[in-house]
Structures are given as C-alpha cells and as structure tokens.
C-alpha positions as CSV (number, residue, x, y, z in Angstrom):
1,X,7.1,-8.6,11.6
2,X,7.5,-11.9,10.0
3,X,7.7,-14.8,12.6
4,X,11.0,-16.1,13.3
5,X,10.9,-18.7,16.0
6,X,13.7,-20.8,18.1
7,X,15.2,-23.8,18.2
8,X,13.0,-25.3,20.4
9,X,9.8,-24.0,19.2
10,X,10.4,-25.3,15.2
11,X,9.0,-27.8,13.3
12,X,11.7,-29.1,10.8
13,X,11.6,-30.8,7.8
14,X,14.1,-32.5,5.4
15,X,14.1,-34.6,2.2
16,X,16.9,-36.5,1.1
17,X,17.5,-37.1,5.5
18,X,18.3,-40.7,5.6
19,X,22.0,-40.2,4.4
20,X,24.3,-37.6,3.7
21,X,24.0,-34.5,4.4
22,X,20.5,-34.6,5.4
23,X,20.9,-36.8,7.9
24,X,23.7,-34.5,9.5
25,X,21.5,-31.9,9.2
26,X,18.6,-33.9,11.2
27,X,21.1,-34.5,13.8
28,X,22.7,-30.9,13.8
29,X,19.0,-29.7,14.3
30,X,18.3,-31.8,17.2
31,X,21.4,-30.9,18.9
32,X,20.6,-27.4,18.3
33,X,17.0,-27.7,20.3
34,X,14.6,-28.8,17.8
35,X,12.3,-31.5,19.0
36,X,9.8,-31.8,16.0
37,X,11.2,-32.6,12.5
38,X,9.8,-35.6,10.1
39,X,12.7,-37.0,7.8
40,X,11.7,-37.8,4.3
41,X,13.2,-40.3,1.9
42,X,12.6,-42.4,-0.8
43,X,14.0,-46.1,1.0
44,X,12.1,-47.1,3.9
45,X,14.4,-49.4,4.9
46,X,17.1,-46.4,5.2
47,X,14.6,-43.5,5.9
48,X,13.5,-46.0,9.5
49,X,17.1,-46.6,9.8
50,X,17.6,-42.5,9.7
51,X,14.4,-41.8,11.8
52,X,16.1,-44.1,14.4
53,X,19.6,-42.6,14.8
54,X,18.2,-39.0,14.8
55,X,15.0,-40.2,17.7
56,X,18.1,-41.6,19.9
57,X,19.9,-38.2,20.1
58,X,16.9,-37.1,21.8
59,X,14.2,-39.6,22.8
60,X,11.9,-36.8,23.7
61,X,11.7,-35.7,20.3
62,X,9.4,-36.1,17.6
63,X,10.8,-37.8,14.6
64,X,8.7,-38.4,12.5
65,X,9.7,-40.6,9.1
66,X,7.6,-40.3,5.6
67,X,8.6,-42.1,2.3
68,X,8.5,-40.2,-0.6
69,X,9.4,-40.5,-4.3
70,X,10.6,-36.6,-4.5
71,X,10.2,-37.0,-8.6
72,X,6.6,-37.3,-8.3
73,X,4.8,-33.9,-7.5
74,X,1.4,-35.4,-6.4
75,X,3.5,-37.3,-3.7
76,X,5.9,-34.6,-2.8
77,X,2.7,-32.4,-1.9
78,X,1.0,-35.4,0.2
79,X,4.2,-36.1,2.2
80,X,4.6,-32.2,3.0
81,X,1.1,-32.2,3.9
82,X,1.5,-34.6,5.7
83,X,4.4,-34.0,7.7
84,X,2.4,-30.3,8.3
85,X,-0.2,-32.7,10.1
86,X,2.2,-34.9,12.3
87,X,4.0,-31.9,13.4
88,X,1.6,-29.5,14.3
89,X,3.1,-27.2,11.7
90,X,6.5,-26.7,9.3
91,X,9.1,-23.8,9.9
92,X,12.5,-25.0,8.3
93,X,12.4,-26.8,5.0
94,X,15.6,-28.5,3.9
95,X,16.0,-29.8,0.5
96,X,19.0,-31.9,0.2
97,X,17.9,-34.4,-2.5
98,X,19.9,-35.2,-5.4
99,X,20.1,-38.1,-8.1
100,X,22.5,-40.6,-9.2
101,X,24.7,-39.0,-11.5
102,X,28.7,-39.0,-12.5
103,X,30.1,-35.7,-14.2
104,X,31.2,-36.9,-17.7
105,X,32.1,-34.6,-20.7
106,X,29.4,-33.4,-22.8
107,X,30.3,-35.6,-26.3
108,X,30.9,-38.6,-23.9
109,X,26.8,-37.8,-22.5
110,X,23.6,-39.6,-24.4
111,X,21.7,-36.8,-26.2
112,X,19.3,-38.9,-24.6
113,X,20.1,-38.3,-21.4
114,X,20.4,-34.6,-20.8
115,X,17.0,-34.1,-20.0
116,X,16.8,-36.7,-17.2
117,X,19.8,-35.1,-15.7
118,X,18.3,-31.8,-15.4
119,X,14.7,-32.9,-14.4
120,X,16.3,-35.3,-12.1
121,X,18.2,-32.5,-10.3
122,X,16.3,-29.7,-10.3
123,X,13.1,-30.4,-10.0
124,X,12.3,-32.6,-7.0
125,X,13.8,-28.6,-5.0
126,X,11.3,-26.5,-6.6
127,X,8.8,-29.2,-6.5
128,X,9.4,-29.2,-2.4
129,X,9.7,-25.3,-2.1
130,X,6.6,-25.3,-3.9
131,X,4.8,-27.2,-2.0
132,X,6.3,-26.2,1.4
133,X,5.5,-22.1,0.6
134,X,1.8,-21.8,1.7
135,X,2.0,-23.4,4.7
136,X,5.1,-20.9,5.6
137,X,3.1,-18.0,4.2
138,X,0.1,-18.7,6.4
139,X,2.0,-18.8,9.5
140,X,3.8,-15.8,8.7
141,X,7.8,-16.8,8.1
142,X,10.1,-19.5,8.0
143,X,12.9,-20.5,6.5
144,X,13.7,-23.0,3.3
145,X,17.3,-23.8,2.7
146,X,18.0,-25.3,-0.1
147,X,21.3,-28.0,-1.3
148,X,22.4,-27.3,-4.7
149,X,26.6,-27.9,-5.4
150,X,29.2,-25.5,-6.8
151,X,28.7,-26.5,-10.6
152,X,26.3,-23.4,-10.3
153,X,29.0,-21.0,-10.3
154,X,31.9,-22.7,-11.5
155,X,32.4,-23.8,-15.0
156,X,34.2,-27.1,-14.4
157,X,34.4,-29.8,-17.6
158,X,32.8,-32.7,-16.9
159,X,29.6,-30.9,-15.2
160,X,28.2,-29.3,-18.5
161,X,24.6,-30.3,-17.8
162,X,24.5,-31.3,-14.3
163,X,26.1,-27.4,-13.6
164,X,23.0,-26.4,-15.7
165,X,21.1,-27.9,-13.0
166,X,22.4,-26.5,-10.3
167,X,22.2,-23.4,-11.8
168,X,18.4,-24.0,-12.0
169,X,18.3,-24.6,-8.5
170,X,20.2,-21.5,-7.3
171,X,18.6,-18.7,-9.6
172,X,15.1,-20.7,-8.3
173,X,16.2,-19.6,-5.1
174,X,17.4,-16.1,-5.5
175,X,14.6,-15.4,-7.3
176,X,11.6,-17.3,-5.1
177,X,13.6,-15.5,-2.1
178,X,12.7,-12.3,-3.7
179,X,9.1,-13.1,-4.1
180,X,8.7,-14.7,-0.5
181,X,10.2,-12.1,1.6
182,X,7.0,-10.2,1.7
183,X,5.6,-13.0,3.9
184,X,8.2,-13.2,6.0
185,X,9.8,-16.3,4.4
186,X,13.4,-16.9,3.9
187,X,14.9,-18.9,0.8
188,X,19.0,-19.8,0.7
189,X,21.2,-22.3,-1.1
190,X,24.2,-24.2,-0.1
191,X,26.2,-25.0,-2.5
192,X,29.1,-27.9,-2.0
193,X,31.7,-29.5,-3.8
194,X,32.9,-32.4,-2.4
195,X,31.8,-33.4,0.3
196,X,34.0,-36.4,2.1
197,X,32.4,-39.6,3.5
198,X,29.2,-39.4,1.4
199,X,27.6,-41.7,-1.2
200,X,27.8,-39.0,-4.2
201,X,31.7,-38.7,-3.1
202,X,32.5,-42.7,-3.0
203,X,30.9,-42.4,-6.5
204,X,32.3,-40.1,-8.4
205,X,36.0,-41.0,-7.2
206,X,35.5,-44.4,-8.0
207,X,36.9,-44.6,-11.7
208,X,37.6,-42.8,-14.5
209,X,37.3,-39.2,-15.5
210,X,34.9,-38.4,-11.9
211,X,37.6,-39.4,-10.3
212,X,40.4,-37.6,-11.9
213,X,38.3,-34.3,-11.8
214,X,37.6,-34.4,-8.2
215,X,41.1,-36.1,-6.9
216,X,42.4,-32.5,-8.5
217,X,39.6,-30.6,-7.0
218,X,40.7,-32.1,-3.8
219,X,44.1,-31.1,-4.1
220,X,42.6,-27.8,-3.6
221,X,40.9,-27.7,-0.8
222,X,43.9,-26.4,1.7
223,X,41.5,-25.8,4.4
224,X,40.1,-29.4,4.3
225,X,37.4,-31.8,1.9
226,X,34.3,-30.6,3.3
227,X,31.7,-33.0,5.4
228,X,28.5,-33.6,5.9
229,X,28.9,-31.9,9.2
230,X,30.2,-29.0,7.6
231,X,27.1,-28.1,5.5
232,X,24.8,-29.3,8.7
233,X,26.4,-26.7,10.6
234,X,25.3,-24.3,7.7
235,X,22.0,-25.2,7.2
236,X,20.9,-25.3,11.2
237,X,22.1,-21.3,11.0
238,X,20.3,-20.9,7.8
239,X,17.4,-22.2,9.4
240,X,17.5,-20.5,12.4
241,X,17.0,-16.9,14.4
242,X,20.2,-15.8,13.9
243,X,19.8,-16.1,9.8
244,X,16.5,-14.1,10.0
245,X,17.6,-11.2,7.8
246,X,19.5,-13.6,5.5
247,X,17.8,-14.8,2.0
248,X,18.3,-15.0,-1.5
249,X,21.6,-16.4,-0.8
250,X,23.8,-19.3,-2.5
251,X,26.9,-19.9,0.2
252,X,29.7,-22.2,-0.8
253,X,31.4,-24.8,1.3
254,X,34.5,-25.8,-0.2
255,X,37.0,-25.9,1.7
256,X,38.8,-23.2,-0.3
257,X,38.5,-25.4,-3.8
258,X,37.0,-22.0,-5.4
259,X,35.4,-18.9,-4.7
260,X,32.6,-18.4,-6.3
C-alpha cells in the first residue's frame, strides 16, 4: 500500500512560498499539523521575511528557508536535495511558481518573446516534479500538487501563449500522475483565475487590456474573486490523507468565473 502519512508526520515543501499563494499554503499547512516544511524562493530578503511569519504560527516547527532560482535546473535539484536533508525527508511538494507576465493579444506579443513565456512558465513545475519524484518513490508515496491557472482550459483572448503554458503544466500532470501512481505517488493541479490581494492580480489590473479582461472576468465571479486562502485550503487537502485516492487531477477555483 503506498504510504500516506498525516499532518503531523509530513515533511512539506513549497516553491514560490514567500508570497501569494504559497505563502498561504505554508500557513494553511501549519495550521493543519505539519511541523516540518522548508519554503523556497528566489528573494532572500522576502523568502526570510516568509520563513518568519510561517515559524511564528508555530514556533515548534521547523521552517526551514532555501533560495532558489527555479529557472535553473542544476539549482532546483540542489535546493530539493537539500531541503530532503534539513527535513529528514519530503512528502508534499507544492509548486506555486510563476513569472512576470501580462496577458496581451497575440499580434500585440514580440515573436521574440513567446518562447520565454512558455519556458518561463512551464518549466520551473516539471523541473520541481522532476526532481522531487525519486525521493517520493523511494519512500513509497506522497503527494505533489501542482499551481497552474484556468488559461489551461479556457480559451480567453489575451492568454494565447501563456494558456499554452498552462496547458503544459496540466497535461504534465495528468500524465506524470499516471506514471507515478505505481509508487504510490499522487500528482494534481490547481488551476486559478484571479486570485484577489496577490501580486499577479495588482498587475494585471493595473492598465490597459489585463485590466479590462479580468475587471470582466471578475464580474463573473458571483460566488466571490478567489484568495490566496482559497487555493491554500485546496492544496493542504490535496496534500493530505483525505486526498489519498485523488491524482491526475486539474481543480478550478474560480469563484464561478467558468467551468472548465
């Protein structure tokens, strides 16, 4: 049977946790009973910061804090390694990493440009995965959850290439889930929209046509913009024994924007 542990006895780790919804998701994780996670980010300045907030929820905890350029793969796999070191082990990876990026329409992009986009948001997810999938396979289970957005399944103008991104990342998913659940391993996205209060969000609805798409795509969330805490809530039960027979999975959290 694969191993499926609680709360209490997981070692969690996230990239992308010094803001956003990685950060929720540290906090949501200690609230939920886990006492070992190690927080990864690119800024040490805001990844300390981070590691600070989350260690104050629960001073008994280990938090653990380790910068990390998520674009490089050689660094990706020492940071993982060693978070696996300070830790004593890794159940729950959580990818919620993303780059800069404002949805603009396809003639309005810089041939140029497209390929950044897509490397820039997909890889640094599979890179992590990757990387995270033989330690999980040696221990027998675990669980990797994955934040990707709704441009996966919804064809919205303005998110041309970044929706072929995101597409990437949920088919990578779907399709690693398959191949991991022989070892006990569990592989799920979350896909968002908007998500209020967040960096990406003051962004994107500061001018222009980012702004006009997602004022309208807020219009239509009539059960309320989604938060950070919103997808935290999400991801703890993703990465948890209650989700142990779920994979392969992309789960929307929209507020009612689209269903998808």
């Amino acid at each position: 049977m694969p191993v499926v542990r609680s709360y209490a006895d997981s070692a969690v780790v996230i990239a992308g946790a010094s803001s956003g919804v990685g950060l929720a998701s540290a906090l949501a994780f200690v609230d939920a009973g886990v006492t070992r996670l190690a927080l990864l980010s690119r800024s040490p300045e805001r990844g300390e910061a981070a590691r600070e907030r989350v260690q104050a929820r629960n001073p008994a905890a280990t938090v653990e804090f380790i910068p990390v350029d998520v674009d490089d793969l050689a660094a990706v796999t020492r940071a993982v390694a060693l978070a696996h070191q300070k830790l004593g082990g890794i159940d729950v990876l959580v990818s919620s990493v993303t780059s800069a990026y404002r949805p603009d329409l396809l003639s309005r992009i810089e041939p140029s440009d497209i390929a950044g986009i897509l490397t820039g948001q997909a890889l640094p997810p599979m890179y992590l995965t990757r990387t995270v999938l033989p330690y999980l396979k040696e221990q027998g289970g675990g669980s990797i959850v994955l934040v990707a957005s709704d441009a996966a399944k919804v064809a919205t103008p303005g998110e041309s290439v970044l929706g072929a991104a995101m597409a990437a990342i949920v088919m990578f998913s779907r399709t690693a889930a398959m191949e991991a659940k022989r070892d006990g391993i569990r592989i799920n996205a979350v896909t968002p929209s908007l998500i209020a209060g967040t960096a990406t969000a003051a962004r994107v609805l500061t001018d222009g046509f980012s702004k006009a798409l997602f004022d309208k795509a807020a219009t239509l969330a009539h059960l309320g913009v989604a938060e950070a805490s919103d997808l935290a809530a999400l991801i703890v039960f993703l990465g948890g024994p209650a989700a142990a027979k779920i994979t392969g999975q992309a789960i929307s959290v929209n507020g009612g924007i689209s269903a998808a």
